[in-house]
Residue frames relative to the residue before (quaternion, step in Angstrom):
aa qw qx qy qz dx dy dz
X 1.0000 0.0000 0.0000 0.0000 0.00 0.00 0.00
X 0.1846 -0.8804 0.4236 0.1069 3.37 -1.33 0.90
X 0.3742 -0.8624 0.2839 0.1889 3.08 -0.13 2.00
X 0.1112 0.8476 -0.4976 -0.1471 4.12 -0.02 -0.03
X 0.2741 -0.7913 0.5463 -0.0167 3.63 -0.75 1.08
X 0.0392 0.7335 -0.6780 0.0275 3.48 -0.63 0.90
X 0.2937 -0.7401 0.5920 0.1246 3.57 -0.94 1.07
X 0.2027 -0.8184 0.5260 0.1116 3.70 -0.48 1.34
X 0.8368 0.0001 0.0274 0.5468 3.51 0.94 -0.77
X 0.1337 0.8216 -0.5481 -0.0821 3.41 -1.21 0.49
X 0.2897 -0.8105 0.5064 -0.0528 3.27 -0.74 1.36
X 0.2689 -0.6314 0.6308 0.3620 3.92 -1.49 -0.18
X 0.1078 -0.7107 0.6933 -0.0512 3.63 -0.73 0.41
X 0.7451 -0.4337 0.1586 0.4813 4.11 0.75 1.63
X 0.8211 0.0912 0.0271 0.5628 3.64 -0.12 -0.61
X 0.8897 0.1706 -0.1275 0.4038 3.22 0.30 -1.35
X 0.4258 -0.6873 0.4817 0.3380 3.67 -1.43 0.11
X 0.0068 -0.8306 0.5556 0.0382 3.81 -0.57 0.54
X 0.1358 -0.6655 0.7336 0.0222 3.33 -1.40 1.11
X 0.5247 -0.5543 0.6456 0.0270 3.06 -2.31 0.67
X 0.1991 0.7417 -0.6366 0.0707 3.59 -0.12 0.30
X 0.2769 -0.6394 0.7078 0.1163 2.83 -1.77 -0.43
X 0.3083 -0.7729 0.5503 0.0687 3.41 -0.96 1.19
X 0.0846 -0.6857 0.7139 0.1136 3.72 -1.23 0.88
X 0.4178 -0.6748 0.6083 0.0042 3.54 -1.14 1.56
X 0.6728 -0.3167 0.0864 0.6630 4.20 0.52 1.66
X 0.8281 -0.2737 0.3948 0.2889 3.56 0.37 0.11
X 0.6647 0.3814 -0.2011 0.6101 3.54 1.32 -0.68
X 0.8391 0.3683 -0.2237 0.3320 4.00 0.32 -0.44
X 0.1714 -0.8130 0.5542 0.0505 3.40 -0.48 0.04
X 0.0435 0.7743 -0.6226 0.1049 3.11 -0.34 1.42
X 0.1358 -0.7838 0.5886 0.1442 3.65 -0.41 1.73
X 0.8826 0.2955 -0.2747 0.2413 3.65 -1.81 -0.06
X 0.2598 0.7991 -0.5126 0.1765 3.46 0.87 0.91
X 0.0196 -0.8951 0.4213 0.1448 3.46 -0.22 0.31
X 0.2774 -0.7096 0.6259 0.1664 3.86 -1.41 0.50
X 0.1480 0.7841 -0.6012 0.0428 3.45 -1.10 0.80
X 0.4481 -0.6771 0.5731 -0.1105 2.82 -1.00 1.97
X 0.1470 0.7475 -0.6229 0.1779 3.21 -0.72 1.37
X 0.9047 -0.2122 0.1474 0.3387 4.01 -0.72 -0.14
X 0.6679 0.4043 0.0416 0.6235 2.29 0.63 -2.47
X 0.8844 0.0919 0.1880 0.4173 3.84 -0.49 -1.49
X 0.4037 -0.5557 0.7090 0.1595 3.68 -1.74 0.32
X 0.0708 0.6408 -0.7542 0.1247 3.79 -0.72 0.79
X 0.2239 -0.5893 0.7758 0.0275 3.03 -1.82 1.29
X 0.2959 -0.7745 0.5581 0.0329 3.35 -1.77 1.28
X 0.2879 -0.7958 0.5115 0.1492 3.73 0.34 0.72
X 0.5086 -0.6706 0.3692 0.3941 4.01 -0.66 0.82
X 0.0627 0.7985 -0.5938 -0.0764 3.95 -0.36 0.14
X 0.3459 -0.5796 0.6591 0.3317 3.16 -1.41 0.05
X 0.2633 -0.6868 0.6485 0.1958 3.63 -1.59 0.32
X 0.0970 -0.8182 0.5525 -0.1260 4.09 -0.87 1.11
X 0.5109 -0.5268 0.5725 0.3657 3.92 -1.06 0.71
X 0.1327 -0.5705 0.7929 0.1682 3.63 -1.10 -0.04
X 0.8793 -0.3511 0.2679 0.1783 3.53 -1.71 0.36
X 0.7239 0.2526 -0.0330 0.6411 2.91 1.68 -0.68
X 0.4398 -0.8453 0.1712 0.2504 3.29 1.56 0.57
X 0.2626 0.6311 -0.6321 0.3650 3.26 1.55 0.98
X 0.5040 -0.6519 0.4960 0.2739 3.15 -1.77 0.15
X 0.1669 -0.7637 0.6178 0.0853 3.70 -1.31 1.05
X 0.1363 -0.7534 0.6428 0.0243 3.47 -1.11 0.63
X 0.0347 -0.7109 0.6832 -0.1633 3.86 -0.71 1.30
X 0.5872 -0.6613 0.4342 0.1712 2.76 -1.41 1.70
X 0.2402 -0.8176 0.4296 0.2986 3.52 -0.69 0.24
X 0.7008 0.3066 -0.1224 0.6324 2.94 2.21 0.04
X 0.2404 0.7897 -0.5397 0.1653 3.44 -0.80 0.11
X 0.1987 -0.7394 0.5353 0.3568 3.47 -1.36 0.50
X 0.7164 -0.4936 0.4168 0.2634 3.27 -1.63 0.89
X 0.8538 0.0068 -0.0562 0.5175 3.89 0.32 -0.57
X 0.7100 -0.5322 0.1966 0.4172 3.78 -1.32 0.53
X 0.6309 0.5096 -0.4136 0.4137 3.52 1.05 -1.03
X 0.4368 0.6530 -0.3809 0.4876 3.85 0.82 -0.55
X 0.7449 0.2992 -0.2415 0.5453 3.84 0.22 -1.39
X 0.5893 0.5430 -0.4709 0.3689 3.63 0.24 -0.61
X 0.7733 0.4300 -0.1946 0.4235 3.66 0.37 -1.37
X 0.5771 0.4634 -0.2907 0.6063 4.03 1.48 -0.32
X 0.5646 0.4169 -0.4573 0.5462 3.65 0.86 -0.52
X 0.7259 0.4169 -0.3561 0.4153 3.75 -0.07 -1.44
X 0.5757 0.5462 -0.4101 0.4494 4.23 0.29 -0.95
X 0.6610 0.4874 -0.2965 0.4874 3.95 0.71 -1.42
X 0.7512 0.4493 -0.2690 0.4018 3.48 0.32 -1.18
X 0.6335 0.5006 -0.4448 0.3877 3.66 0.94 -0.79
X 0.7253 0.4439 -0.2615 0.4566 3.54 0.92 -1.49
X 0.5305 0.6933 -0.2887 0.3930 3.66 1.22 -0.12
X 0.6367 0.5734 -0.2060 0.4727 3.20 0.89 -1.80
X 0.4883 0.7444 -0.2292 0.3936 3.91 0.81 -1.22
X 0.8145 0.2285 -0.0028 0.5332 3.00 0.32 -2.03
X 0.4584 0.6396 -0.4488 0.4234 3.60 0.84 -0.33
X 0.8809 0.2534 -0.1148 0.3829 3.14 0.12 -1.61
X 0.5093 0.5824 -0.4302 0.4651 3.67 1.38 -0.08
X 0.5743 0.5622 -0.3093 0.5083 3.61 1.14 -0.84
X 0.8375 0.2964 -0.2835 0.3611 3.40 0.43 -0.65
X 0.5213 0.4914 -0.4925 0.4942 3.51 1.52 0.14
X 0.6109 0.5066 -0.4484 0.4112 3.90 0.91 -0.22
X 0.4676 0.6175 -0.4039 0.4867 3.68 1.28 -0.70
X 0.7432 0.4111 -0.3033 0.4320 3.96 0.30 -1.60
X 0.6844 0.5581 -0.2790 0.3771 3.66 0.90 -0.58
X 0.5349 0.6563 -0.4504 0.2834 3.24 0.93 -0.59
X 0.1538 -0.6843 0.6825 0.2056 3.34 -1.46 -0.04
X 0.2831 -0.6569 0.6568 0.2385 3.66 -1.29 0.94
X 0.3982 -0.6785 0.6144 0.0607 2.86 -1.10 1.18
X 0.1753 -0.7490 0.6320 0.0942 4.11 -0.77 1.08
């Protein structure tokens, strides 16, 4: 299967950096809001979910994607990070450039 990844946004959110992408599944699927968040320590990927009351009105949240077995995550983790890594570090040479402006 061919994974394609188009980073839409990437932001700082305190510590950590976080991008939006979107996943194409060979070219035919489109999986929108996946996210990647870059922090010190670790890289954590965020699969879209919805969030719902349960019966007792705590809140649940269920992925609306996701792959089914590890070799699956491995190859969606590595695809995010390549198109990720890019924008990460381009974001932060625009960050060192800035000038504040008085």
């Amino acid at each position: 299967m061919q994974l394609g990844v188009k980073v839409n946004r990437v932001y700082r959110d305190g510590n950590a950096e976080k991008a939006i992408c979107t996943v194409t599944l060979d070219g035919q699927y489109a999986v929108h809001g996946v996210k990647v968040i870059k922090t010190n320590n670790s890289v954590y990927t965020l699969m879209p979910f919805e969030a719902r009351k349960d019966a007792e009105g705590k809140d649940v949240f269920k992925d609306i994607f996701h792959p089914v077995n590890a070799d699956a995550r491995k190859a969606l983790k590595e695809a995010l990070l390549s198109a990720c890594e890019p924008a990460f570090n381009e974001r932060a040479g625009n960050r060192d450039n800035d000038v504040e402006e008085k």
